[in-house]
SERO-4910 file (N, C-alpha, C, O; in steps of 0.05 Angstrom, whole numbers):
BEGIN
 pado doro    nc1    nc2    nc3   cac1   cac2   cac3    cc1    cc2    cc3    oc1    oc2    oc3
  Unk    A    118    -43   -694    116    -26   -670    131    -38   -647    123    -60   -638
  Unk    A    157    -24   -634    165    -35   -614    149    -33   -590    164    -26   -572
  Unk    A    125    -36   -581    107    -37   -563     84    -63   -562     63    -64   -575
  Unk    A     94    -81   -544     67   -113   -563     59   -119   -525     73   -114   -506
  Unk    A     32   -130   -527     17   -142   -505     37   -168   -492     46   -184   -508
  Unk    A     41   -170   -467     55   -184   -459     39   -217   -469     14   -220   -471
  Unk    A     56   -233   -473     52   -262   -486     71   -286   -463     94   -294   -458
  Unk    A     39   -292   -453     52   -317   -431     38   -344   -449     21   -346   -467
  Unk    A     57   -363   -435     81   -370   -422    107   -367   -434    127   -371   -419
  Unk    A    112   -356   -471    128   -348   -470    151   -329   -472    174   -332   -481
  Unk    A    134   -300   -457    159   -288   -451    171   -285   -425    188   -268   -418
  Unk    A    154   -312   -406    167   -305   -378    196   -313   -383    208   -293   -375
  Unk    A    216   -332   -391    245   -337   -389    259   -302   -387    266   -289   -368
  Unk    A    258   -293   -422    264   -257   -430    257   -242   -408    274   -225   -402
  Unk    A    231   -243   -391    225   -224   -379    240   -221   -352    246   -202   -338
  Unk    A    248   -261   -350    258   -250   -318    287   -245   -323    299   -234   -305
  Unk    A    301   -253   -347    325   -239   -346    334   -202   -350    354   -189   -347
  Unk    A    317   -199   -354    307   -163   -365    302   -145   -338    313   -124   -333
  Unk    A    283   -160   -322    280   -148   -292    300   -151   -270    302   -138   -250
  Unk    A    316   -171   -280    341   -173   -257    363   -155   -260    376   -149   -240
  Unk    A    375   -139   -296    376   -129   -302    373    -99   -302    388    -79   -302
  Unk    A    343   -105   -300    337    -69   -293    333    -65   -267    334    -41   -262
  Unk    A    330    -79   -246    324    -74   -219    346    -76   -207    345    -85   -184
  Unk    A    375    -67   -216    406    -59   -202    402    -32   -197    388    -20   -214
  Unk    A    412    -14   -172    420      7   -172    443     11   -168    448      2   -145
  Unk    A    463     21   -176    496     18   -181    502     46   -149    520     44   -132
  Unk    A    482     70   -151    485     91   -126    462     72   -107    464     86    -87
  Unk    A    449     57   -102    443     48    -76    426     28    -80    403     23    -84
  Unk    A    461     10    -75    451    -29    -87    429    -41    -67    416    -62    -70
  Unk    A    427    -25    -48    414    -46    -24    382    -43    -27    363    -48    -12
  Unk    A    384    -30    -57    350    -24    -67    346    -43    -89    324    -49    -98
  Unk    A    376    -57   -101    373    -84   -123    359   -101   -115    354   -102    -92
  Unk    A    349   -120   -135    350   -151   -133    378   -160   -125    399   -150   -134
  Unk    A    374   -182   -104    400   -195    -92    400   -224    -95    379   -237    -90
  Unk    A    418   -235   -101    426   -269   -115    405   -280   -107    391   -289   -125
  Unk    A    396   -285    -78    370   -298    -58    343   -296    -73    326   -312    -82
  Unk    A    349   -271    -71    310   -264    -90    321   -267   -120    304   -267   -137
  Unk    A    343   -270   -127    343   -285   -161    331   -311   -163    311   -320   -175
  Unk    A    352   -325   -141    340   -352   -141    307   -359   -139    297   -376   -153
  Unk    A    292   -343   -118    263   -346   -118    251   -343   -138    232   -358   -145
  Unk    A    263   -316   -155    245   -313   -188    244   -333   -196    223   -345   -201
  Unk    A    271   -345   -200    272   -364   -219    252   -391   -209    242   -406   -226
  Unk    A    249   -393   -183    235   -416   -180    210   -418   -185    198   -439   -191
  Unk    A    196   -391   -183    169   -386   -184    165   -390   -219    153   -408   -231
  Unk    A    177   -371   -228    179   -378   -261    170   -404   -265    148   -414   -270
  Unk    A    198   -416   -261    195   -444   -280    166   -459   -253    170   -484   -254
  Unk    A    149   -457   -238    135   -468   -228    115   -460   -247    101   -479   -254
  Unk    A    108   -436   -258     92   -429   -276     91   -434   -298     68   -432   -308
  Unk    A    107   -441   -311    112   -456   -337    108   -476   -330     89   -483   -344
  Unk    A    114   -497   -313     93   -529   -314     70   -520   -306     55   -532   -320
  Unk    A     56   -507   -292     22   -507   -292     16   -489   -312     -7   -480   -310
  Unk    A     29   -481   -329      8   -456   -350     -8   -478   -358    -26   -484   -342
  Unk    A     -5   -494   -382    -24   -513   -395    -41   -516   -372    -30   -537   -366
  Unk    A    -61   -513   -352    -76   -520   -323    -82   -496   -323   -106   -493   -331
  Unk    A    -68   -467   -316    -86   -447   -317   -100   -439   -341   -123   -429   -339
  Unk    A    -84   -443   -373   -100   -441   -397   -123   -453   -397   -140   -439   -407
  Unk    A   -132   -475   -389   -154   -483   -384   -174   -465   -367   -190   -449   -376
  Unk    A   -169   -472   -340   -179   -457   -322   -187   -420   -336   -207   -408   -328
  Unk    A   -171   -410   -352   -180   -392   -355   -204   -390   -382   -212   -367   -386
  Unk    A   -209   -400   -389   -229   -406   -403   -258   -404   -391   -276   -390   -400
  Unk    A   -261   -424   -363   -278   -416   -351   -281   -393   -340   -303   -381   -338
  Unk    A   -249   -379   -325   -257   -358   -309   -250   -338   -308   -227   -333   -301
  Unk    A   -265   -320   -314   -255   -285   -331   -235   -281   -311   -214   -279   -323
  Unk    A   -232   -279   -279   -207   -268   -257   -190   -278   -267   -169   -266   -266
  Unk    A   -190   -302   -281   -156   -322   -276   -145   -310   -310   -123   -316   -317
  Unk    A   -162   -296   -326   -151   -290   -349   -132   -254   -347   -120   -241   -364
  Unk    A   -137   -250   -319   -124   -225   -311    -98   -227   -291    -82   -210   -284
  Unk    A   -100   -252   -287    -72   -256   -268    -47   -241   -280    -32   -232   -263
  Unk    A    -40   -236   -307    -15   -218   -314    -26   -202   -344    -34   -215   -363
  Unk    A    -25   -187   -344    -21   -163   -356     -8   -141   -359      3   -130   -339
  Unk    A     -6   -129   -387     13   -110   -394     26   -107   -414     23   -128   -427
  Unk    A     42    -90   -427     64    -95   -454     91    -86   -442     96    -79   -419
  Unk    A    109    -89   -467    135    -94   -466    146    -80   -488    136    -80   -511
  Unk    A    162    -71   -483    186    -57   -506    196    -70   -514    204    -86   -497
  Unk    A    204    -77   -538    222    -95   -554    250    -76   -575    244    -67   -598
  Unk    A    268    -74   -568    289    -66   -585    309    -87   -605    329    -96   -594
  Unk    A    305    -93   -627    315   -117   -636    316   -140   -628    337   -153   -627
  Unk    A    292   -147   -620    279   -169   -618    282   -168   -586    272   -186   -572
  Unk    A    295   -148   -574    301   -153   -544    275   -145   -530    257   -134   -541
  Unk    A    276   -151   -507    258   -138   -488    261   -117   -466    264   -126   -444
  Unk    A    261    -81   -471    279    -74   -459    259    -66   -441    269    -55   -422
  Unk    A    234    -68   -441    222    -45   -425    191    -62   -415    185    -81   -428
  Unk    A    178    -56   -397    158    -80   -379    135    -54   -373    143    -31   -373
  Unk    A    110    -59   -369     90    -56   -353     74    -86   -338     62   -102   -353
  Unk    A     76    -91   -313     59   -118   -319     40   -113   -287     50   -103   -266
  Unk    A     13   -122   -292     -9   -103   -276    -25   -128   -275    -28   -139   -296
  Unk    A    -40   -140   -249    -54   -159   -241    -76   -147   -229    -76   -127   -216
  Unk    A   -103   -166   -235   -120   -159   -224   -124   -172   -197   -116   -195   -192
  Unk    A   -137   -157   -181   -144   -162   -141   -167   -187   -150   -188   -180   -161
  Unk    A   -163   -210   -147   -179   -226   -135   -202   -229   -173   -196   -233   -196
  Unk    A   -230   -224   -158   -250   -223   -179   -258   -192   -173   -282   -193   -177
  Unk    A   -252   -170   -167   -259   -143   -167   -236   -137   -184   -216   -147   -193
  Unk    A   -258   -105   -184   -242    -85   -203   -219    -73   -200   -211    -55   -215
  Unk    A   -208    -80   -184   -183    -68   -172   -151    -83   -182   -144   -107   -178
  Unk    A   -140    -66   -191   -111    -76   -198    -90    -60   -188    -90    -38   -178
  Unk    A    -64    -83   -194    -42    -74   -176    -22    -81   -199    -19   -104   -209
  Unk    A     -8    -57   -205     15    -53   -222     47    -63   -202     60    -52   -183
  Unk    A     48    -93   -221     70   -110   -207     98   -109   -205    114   -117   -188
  Unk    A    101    -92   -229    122    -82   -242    126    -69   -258    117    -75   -280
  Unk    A    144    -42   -255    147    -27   -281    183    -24   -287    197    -18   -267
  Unk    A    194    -28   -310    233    -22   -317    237    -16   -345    227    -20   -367
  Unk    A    252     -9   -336    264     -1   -365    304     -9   -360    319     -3   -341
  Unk    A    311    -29   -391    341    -27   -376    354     -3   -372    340     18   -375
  Unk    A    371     -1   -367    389     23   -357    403     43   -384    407     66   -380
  Unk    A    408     34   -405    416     42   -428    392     51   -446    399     64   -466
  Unk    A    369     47   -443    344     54   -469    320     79   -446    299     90   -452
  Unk    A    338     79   -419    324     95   -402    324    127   -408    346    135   -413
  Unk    A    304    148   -408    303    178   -412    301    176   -442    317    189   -455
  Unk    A    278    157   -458    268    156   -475    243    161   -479    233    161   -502
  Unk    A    233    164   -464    195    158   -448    184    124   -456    164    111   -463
  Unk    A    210    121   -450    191     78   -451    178     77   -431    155     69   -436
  Unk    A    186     83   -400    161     68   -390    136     86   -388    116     74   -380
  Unk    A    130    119   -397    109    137   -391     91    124   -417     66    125   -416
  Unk    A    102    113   -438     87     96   -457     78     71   -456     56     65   -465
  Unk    A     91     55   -446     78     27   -431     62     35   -413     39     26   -418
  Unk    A     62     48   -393     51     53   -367     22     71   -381      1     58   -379
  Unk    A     21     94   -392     -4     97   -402    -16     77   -428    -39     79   -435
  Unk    A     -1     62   -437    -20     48   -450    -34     15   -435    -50     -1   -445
  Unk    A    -20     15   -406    -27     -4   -393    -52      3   -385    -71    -12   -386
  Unk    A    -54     27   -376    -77     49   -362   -100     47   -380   -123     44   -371
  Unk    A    -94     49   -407   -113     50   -425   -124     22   -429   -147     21   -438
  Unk    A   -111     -2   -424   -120    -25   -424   -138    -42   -397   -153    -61   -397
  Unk    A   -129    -23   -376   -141    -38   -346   -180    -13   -359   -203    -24   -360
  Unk    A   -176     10   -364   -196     21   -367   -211      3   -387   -233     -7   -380
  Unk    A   -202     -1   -407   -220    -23   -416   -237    -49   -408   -258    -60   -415
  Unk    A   -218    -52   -393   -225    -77   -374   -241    -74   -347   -243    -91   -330
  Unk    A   -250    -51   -347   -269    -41   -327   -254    -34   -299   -272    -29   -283
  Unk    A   -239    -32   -291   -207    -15   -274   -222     -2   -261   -236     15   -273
  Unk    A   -222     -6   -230   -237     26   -222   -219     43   -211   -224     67   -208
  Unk    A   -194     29   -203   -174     33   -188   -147     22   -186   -149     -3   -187
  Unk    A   -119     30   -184    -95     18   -188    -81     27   -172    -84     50   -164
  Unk    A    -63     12   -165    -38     11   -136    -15      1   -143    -15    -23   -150
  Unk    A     11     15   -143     31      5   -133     47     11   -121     37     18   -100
  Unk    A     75     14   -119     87     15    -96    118     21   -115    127      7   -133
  Unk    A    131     49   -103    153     56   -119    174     60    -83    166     63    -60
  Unk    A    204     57    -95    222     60    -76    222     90    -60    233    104    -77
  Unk    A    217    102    -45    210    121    -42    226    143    -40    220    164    -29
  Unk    A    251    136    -55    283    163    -60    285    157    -84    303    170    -95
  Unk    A    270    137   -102    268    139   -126    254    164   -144    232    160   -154
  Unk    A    268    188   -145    249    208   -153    242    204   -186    223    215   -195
  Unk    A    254    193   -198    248    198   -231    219    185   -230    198    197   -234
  Unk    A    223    152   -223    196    136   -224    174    158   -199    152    164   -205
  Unk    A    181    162   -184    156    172   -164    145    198   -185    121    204   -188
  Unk    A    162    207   -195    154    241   -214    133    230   -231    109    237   -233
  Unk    A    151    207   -245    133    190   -273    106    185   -263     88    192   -279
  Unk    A     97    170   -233     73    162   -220     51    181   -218     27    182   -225
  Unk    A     71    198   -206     49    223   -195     42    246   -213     24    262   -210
  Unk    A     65    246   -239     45    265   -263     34    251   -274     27    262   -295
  Unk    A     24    221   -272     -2    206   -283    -25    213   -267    -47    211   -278
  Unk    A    -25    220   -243    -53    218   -224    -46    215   -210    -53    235   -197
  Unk    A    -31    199   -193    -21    172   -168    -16    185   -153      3    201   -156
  Unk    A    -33    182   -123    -17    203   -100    -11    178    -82    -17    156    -89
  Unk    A     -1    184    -61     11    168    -39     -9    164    -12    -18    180      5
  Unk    A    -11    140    -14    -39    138     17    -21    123     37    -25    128     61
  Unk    A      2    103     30     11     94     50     45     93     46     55    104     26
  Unk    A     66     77     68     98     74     72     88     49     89     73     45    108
  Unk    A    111     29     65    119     11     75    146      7     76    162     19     61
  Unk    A    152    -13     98    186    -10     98    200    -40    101    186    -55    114
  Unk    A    218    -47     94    225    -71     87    259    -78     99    280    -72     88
  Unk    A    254    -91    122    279    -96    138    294   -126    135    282   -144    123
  Unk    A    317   -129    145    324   -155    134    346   -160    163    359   -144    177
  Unk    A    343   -192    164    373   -202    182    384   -225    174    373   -246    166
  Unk    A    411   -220    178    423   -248    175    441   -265    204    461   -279    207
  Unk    A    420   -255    219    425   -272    246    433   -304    245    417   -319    234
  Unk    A    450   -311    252    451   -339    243    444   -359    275    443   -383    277
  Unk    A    440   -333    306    433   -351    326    409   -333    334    418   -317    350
  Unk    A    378   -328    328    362   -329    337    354   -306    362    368   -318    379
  Unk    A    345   -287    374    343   -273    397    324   -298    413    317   -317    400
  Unk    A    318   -296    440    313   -312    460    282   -305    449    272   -283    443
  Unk    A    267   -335    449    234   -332    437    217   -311    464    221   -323    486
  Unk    A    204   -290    469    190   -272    484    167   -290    489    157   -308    475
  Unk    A    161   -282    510    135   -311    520    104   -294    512    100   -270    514
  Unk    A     89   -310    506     64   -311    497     52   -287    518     56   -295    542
  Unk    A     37   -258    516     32   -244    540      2   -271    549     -9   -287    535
  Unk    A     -3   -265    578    -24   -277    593    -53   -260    571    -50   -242    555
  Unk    A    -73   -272    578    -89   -276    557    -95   -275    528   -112   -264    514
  Unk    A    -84   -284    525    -83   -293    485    -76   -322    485    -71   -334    506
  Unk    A    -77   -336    458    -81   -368    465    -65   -360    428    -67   -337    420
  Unk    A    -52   -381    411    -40   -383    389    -45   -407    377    -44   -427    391
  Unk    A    -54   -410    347    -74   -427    338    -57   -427    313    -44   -408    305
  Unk    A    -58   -451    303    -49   -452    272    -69   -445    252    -93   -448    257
  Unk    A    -61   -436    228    -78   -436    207    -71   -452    177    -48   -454    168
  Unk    A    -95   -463    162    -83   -478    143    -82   -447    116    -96   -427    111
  Unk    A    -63   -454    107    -57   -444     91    -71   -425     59    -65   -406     44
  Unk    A    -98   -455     63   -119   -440     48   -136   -426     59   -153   -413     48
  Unk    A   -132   -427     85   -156   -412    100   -147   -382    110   -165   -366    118
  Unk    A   -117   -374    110   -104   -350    118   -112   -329    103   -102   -307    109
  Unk    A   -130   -332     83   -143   -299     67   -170   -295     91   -178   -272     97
  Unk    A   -180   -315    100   -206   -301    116   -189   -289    137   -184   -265    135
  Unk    A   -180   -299    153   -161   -290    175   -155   -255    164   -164   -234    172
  Unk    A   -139   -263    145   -125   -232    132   -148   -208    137   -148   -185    146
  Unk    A   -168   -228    126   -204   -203    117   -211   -187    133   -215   -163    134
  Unk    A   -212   -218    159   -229   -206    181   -211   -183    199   -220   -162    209
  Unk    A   -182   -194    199   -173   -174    216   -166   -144    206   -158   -125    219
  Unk    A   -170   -146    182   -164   -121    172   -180   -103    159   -173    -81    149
  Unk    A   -202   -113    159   -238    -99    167   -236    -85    187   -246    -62    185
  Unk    A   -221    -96    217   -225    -82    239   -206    -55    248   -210    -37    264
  Unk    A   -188    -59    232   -162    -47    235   -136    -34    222   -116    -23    231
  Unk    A   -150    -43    186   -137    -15    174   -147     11    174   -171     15    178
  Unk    A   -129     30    169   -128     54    184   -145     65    150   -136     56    129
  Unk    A   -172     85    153   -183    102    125   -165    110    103   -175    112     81
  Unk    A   -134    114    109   -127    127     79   -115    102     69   -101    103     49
  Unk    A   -118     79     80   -109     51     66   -133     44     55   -136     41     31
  Unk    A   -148     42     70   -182     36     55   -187     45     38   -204     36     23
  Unk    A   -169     73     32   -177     78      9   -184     72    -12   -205     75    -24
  Unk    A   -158     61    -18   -141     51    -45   -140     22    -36   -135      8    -56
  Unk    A   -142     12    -21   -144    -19    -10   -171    -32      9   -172    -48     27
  Unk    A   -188    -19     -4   -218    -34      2   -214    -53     24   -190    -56     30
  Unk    A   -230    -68     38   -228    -85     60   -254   -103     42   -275    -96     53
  Unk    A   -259   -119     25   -282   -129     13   -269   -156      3   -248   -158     -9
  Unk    A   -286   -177     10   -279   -210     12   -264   -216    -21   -243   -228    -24
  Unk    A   -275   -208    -36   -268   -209    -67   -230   -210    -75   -215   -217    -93
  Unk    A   -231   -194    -47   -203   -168    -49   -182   -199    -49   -165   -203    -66
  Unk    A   -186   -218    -27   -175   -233    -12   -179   -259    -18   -160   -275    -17
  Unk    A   -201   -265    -25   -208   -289    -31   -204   -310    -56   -220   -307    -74
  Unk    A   -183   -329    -58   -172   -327    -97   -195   -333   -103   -214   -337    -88
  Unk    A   -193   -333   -128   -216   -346   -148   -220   -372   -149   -202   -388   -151
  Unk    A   -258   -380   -148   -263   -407   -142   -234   -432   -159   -223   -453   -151
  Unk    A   -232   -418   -184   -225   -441   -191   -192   -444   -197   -183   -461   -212
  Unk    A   -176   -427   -185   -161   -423   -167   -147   -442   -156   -129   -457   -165
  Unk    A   -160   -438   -129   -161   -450   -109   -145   -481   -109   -130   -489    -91
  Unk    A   -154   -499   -137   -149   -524   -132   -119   -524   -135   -108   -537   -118
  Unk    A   -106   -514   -151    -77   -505   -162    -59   -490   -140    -35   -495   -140
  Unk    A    -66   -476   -127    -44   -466   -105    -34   -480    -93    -10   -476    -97
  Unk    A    -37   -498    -78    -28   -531    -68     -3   -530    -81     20   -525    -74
  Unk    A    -14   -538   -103      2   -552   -130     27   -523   -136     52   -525   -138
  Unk    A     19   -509   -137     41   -477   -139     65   -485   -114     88   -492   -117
  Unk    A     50   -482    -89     64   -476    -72     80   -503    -64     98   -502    -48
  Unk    A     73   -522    -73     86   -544    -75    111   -549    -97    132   -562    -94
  Unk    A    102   -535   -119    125   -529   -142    156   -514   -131    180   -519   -132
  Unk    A    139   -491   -118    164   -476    -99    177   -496    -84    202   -494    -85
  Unk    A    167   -517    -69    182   -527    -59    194   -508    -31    218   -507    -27
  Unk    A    171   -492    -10    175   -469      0    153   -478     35    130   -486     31
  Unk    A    160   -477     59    148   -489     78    132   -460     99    143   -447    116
  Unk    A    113   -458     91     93   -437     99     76   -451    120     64   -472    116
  Unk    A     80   -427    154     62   -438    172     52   -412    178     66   -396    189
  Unk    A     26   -407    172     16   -386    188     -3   -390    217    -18   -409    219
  Unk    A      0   -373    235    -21   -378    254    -38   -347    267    -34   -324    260
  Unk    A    -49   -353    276    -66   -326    294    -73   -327    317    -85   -345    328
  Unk    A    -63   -302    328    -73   -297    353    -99   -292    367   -108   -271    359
  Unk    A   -120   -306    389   -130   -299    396   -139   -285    420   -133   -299    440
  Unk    A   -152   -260    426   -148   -256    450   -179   -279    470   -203   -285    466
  Unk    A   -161   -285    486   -174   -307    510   -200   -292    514   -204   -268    515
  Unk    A   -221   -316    517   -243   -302    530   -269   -296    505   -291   -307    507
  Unk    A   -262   -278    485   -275   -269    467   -270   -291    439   -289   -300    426
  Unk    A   -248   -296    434   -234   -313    421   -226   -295    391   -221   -305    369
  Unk    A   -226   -268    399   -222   -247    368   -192   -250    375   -176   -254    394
  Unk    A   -193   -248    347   -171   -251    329   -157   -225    331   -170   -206    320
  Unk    A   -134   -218    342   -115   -198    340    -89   -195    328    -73   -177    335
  Unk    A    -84   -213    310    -54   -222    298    -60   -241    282    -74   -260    290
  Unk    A    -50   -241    255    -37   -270    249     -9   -259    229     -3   -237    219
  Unk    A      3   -282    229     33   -283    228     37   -308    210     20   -325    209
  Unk    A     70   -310    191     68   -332    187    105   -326    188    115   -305    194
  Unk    A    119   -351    179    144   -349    165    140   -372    148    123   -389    149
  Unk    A    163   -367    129    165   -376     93    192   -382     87    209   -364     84
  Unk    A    199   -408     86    221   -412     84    227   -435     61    212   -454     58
  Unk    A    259   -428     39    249   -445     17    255   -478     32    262   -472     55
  Unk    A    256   -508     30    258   -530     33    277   -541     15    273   -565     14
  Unk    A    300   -531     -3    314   -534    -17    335   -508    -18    326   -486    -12
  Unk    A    367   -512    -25    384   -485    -18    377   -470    -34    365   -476    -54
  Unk    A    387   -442    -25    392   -416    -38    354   -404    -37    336   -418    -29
  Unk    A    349   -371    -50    324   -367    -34    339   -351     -2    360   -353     11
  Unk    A    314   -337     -1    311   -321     24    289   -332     35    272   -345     23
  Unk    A    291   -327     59    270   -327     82    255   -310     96    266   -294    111
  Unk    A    224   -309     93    208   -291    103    195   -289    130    188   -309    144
  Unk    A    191   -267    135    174   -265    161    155   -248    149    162   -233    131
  Unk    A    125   -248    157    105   -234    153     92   -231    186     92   -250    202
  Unk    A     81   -200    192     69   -201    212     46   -177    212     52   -154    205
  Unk    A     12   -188    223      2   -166    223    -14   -169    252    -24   -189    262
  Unk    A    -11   -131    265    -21   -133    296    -39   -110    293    -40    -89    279
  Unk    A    -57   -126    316    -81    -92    312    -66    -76    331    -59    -87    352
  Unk    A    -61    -56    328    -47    -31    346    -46    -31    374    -26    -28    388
  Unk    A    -81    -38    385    -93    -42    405    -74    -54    419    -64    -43    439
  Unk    A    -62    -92    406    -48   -105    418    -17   -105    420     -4   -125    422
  Unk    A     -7    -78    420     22    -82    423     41    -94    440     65    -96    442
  Unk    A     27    -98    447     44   -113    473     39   -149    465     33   -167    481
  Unk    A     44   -149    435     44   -181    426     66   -180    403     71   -199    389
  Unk    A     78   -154    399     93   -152    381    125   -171    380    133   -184    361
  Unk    A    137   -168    403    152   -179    418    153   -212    412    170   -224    398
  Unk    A    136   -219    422    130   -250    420    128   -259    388    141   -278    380
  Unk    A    104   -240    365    111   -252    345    130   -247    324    135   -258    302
  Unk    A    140   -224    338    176   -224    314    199   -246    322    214   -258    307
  Unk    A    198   -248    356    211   -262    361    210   -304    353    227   -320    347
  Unk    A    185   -306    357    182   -340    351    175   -330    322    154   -319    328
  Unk    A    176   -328    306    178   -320    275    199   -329    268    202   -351    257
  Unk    A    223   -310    276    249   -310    273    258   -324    275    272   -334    257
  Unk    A    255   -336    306    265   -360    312    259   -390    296    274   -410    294
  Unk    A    233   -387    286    224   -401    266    235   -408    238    243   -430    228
  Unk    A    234   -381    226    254   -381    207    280   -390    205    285   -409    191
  Unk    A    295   -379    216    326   -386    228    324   -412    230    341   -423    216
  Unk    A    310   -428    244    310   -459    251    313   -479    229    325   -500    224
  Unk    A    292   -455    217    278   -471    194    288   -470    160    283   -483    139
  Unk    A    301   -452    166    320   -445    141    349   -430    148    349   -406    144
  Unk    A    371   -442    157    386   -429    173    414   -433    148    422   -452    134
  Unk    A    424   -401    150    441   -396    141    436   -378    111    450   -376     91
  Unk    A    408   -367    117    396   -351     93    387   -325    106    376   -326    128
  Unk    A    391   -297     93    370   -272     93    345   -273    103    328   -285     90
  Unk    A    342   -264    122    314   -261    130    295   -236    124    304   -219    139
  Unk    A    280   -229    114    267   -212     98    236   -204    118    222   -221    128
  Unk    A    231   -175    121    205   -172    143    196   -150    130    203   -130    143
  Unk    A    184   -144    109    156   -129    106    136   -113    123    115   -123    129
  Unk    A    141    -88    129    117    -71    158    106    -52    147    121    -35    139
  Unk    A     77    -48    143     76    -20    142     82     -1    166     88     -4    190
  Unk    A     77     24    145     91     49    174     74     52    194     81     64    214
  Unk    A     52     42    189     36     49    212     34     25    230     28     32    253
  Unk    A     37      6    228     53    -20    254     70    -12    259     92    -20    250
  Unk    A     65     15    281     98     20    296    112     -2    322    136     -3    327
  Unk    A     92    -15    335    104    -35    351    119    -58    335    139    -70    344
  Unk    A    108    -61    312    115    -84    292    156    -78    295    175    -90    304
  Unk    A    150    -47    279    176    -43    274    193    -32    299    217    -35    296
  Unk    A    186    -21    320    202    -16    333    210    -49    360    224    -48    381
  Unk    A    194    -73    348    204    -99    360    228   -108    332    249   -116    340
  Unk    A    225   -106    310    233   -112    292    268    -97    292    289   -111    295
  Unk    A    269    -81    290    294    -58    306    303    -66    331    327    -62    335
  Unk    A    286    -77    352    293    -81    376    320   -113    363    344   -115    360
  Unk    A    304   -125    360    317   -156    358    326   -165    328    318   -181    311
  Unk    A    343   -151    330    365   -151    293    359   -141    267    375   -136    249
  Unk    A    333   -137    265    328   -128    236    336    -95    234    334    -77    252
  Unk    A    345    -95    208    357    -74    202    350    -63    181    356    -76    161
  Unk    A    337    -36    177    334    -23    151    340    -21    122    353     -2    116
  Unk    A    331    -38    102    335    -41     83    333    -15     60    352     -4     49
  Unk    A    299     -9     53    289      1     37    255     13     40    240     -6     46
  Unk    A    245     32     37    221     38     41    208     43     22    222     56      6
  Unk    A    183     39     12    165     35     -5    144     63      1    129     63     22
  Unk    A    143     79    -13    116     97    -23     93     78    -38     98     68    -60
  Unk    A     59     73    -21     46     63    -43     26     88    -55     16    107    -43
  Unk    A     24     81    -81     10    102    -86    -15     93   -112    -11     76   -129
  Unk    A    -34    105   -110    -75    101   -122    -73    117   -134    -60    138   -130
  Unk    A    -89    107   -159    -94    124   -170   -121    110   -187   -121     88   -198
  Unk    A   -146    132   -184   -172    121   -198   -188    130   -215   -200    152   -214
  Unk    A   -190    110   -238   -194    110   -265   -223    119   -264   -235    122   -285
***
């Protein structure tokens, strides 16, 4: 049967040459994988192949960590032409479909409506109450494929990029708010709390606000260090507080690799309320980045509904890449 359960650790090498492959668009490249984010696969990969033997263990004890990748794969003479691969949220029931391709030549076969419902049939097994992912949103074949499964659309995300190589002038801190570092294992409570307060109902939907959602798994935990150290990748997040109260209205980080080649990230999240902090954290972000990894892509992630996010993001170089439809659907 050309259809088999995905097999780690080894079909990650096959798999990531298969997705770099299928994730070209020849009518609108600026929706490909680009050399930058090749390089990152590849780093993350081979970081996972020296700790598999560490999570095989670990998963023994812990049913979450035996869901970290899931899915099957098409095989055409021994090749790998075709992917579903679907992770579970934390220790809840909730999963998020990571990736779905087919190469370009074995495509308008129904490979992926066959991986993709037999992945469906496997998260239901696994007690699934719910699944999310995220298709290009002028991609009509895959969006058609989504949404005659079930899958409707609750949110738009949009994904901008710069290759500024001098920085816009850092925007000064507004008067009452104070900026605090966060360690790195501690940035999922941060995430929790502020977005308990301040995602909007049709995200809640399909994206619960519940500690489980956010929190890795106890045993986890000791290994991310060790991951994010494999990357070889310099992550500072911090949060804003507003003065006085000491709530939390922001946190932010940038991600930059510590070795060449790799892109550079900005992440930013603001409660609406505070727009008038948008300014300040795209700008020392940026500036951060750029400093900190200079002479690389800078990459910024918004949903549509942080319109201050993106209309500071627009203001000071970033430029429109690609937009994301996410779309739920529940089992």
């Amino acid at each position: 049967m050309p259809m088999r359960p995905i097999r780690l650790p080894s079909d990650l090498p096959p798999l990531t040459d298969m997705l770099v492959e299928t994730f070209q668009y020849p009518d609108n490249p600026e929706w490909g994988i680009r050399q930058d984010e090749q390089e990152d696969i590849v780093r993350m990969v081979k970081s996972l192949r020296k700790l598999w033997p560490v999570i095989r263990i670990l998963q023994v004890f812990s049913p979450p960590l035996r869901d970290l990748f899931r899915g099957f794969i098409w095989e055409d003479d021994g090749q790998i032409v075709g992917l579903v691969l679907a992770e579970r949220h934390g220790s809840t029931d909730l999963w998020g479909v990571n990736a779905v391709g087919v190469l370009p030549k074995h495509r308008g076969k129904g490979i992926a409506r066959q991986l993709f419902s037999r992945t469906l049939g496997d998260l239901r097994e696994r007690g699934a109450r719910q699944v999310t992912l995220g298709v290009i949103a002028r991609n009509i074949p895959a969006y058609s494929l989504y949404t005659s499964l079930g899958f409707e659309h609750y949110e738009g995300i949009v994904e901008y990029e710069t290759s500024l190589d001098v920085p816009p002038n850092v925007a000064p801190l507004p008067e009452g708010y104070t900026q605090e570092p966060v360690k790195e294992s501690k940035i999922w409570r941060v995430r929790y709390e502020l977005d308990k307060r301040i995602n909007p109902p049709e995200l809640t939907q399909y994206e619960p606000v519940i500690v489980d959602r956010y929190r890795p798994p106890r045993l986890l935990r000791p290994i991310l260090p060790i991951l994010r150290l494999l990357q070889r990748r310099e992550r500072k997040p911090i949060r804003i507080l507003r003065t006085g109260d000491c709530k939390t209205v922001a946190w932010a980080r940038y991600d930059v690799p510590t070795r060449s080649g790799g892109v550079n990230s900005v992440r930013v999240a603001l409660d609406p309320e505070h727009s008038q902090l948008a300014d300040y954290l795209v700008t020392y972000h940026l500036d951060r980045a750029i400093a900190r990894g200079p002479g690389r892509r800078v990459d910024f992630t918004i949903p549509d509904w942080m319109s201050a996010v993106i209309s500071s993001a627009e203001t000071h170089g970033f430029t429109r890449r690609v937009e994301y439809h996410m779309l739920g659907l529940m089992l």
